[in-house]
N, C-alpha and C positions, 0 to 999 in steps of 0.2 A: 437727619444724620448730622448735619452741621451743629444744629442746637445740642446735641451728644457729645458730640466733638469739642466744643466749645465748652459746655460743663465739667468734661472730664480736664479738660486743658486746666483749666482755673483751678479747677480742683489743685494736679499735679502743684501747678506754680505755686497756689498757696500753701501748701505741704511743707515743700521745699524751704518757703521764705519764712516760713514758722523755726524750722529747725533750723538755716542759717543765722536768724537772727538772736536765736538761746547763744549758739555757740559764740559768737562775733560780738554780743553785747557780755559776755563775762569776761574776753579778749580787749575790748574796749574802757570796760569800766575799771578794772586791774591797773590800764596804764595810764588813763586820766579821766575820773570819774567826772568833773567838770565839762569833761567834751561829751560825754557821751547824753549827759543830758539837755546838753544845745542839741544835738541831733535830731533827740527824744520831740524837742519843743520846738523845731525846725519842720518837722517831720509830719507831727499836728497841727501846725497853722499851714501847710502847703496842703493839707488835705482836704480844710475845713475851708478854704478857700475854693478848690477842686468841686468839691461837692455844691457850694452853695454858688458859684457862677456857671456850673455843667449842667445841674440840671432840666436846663433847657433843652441839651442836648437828648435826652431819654425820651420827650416829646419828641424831636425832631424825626428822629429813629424810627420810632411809631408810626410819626405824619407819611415816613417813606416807606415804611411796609405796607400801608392802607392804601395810598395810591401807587404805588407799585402792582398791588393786585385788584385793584379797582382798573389800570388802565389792560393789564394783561385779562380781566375779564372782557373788557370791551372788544378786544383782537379775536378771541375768541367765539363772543357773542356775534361779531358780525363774519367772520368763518363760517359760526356754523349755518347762519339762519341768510348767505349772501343771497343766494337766490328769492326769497323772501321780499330783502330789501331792494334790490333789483325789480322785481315785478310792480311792489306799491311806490317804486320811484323815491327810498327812503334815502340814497345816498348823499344826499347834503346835509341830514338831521346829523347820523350818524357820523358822518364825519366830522361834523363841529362837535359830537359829543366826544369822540377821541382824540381831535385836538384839544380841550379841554381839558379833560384830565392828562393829558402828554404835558401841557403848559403847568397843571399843576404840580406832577411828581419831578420835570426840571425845576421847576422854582423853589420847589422843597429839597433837591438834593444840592442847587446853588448855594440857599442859605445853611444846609450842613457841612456844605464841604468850608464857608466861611468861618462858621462855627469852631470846626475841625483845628482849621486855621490860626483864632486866634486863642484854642484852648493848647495849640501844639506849644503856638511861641510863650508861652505861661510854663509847661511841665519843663521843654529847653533851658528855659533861663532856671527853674528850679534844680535843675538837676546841676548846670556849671556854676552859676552864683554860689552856691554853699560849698565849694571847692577852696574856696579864700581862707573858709572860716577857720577849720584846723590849723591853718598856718598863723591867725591873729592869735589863737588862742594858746596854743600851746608855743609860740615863740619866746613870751618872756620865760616862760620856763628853762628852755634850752641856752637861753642866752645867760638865764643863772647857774646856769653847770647844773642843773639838777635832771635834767634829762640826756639819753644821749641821742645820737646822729640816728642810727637804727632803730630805737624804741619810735622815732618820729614815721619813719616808713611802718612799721608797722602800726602803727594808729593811723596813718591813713589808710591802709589797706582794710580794717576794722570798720574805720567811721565809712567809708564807702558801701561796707555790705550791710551795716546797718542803715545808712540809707537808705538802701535801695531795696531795702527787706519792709523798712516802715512807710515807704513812699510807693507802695505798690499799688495804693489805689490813685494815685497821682501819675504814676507809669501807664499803666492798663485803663486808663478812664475811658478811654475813646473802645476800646471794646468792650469793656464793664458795658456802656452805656448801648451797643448794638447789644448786647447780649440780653439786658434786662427790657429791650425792646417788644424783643423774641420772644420774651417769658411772659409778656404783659399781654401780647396778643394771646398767647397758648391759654392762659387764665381765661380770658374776654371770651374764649371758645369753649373753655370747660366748664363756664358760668352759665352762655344759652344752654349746652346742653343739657347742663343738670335744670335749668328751668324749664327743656322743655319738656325732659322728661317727667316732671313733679307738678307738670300743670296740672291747676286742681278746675273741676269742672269740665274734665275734657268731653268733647264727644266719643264715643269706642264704636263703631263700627261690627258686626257682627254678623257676617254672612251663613244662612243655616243650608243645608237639605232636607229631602224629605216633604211630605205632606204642609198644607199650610201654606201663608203667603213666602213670596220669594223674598220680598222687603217690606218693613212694616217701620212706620215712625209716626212716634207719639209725643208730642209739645216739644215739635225740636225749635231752639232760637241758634241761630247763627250770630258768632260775630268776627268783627277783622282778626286777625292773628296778630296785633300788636298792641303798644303799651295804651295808646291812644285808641282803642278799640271801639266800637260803633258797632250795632244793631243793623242787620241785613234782612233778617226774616223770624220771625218767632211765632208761637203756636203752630207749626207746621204739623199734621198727623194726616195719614195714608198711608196703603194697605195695599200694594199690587200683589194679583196672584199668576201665578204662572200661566205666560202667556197672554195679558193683559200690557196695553201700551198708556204710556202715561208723557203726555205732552206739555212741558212747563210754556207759559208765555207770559209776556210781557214787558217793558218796555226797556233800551239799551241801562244796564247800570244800576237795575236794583237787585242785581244780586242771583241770577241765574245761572250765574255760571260757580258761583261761591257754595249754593246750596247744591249742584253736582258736588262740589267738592269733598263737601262734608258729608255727604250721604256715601261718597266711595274713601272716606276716612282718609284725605291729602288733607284736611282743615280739622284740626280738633277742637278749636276755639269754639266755643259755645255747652250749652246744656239741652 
């Protein structure tokens, strides 16, 4: 809801600053074409500045959504499984694992909130420093009689919304850059999936009824389910028939409990 929110927000504002800035920059250029393209060129070095010392800031963003839900899974993880860690006596593992990551997502939100900090005092001085400039510019004009007292309030009121129409991405950076944070995870999640639905080789599981065996497998190989993937068991083939028990053994860690997996289709890694 917030990432909808936050799209549509952007949206509206950009909208808006689109069509203040047609009106304001034909208002502008009428009464001193010279100013209005200091603006223009004011407008595009604050941005290009913006951009190329910010985006630091779009990692950082990242760094804080990743352990933000890395440490709210561990809160969770030891909620649900306390009695567990109580019995095997786990409570000092776990708890250094969530101080851990608690030290990591503070230390990541200290360096963003410094971040924050000195990209604020940059847009600040951006936005008052260029207040001077209409008045350098357009003063010898007035001061030759060729301009009058009013045409000057309105040119600033002009050069101000163009400003602030062409410096949007210099205004909005600090939520641009939460935003595309947002987007960058939503992607990283639309990417496993489509991969994991498009694994090629998978195993498929196929439970029948009827006459015949209850489970049948023929050269099955297992492997991990990741990028780094390793060989567990291979030429696997057996045949249980209904009502026949079948006892896997063998020693901790080669893979016993990985070929239940895949034979109840939680593992599709392998062929």
């Amino acid at each position: 809801q917030t990432f909808t929110d936050k799209a549509v927000q952007f949206l509206c504002v950009g909208f808006v600053a689109v069509l203040d800035f047609i009106v304001f920059s034909v208002i502008l250029y009428k009464i001193y074409p010279p100013l209005y393209f200091v603006v223009l060129g004011y407008a595009f070095v604050g941005t290009l500045v913006t951009l190329i010392f910010g985006r630091q800031l779009v990692s950082l963003n990242s760094e804080r959504l990743s352990n933000e839900a890395n440490f709210r899974f561990s809160l969770v993880r030891v909620r649900e499984n306390a009695e567990s860690i109580a019995f095997y006596g786990g409570e000092k593992s776990e708890g250094a694992e969530i101080t851990r990551r608690f030290d990591s997502l503070t230390s990541t939100i200290f360096g963003l909130l410094g971040f924050k900090r000195n990209l604020e005092f940059f847009t600040t001085g951006y936005r008052y420093v260029i207040q001077l400039l209409p008045s350098l510019v357009i003063a010898p004009v007035y001061f030759a009689g060729d301009m009058q007292l009013g045409i000057i309030s309105q040119a600033y009121f002009a050069f101000n919304h163009v400003l602030n129409d062409t410096g949007l991405i210099v205004n909005e950076f600090v939520n641009l850059s939460s935003f595309s944070a947002g987007l960058r995870r939503l992607r990283i999640f639309q990417s496993a999936l489509a991969a994991e639905a498009s694994q090629e080789n998978a195993v498929a599981t196929e439970f029948r009824k009827g006459d015949g065996p209850i489970l049948e497998v023929q050269g099955l190989r297992v492997r991990t389910p990741n990028s780094n993937s390793r060989t567990l068991a291979e030429n696997v083939t057996l045949s249980v028939a209904r009502g026949e028990r079948v006892l896997v053994v063998g020693e901790s860690g080669i893979g016993k409990s990985s070929l239940m997996r895949t034979i109840a289709g939680l593992w599709t890694a392998g062929d």
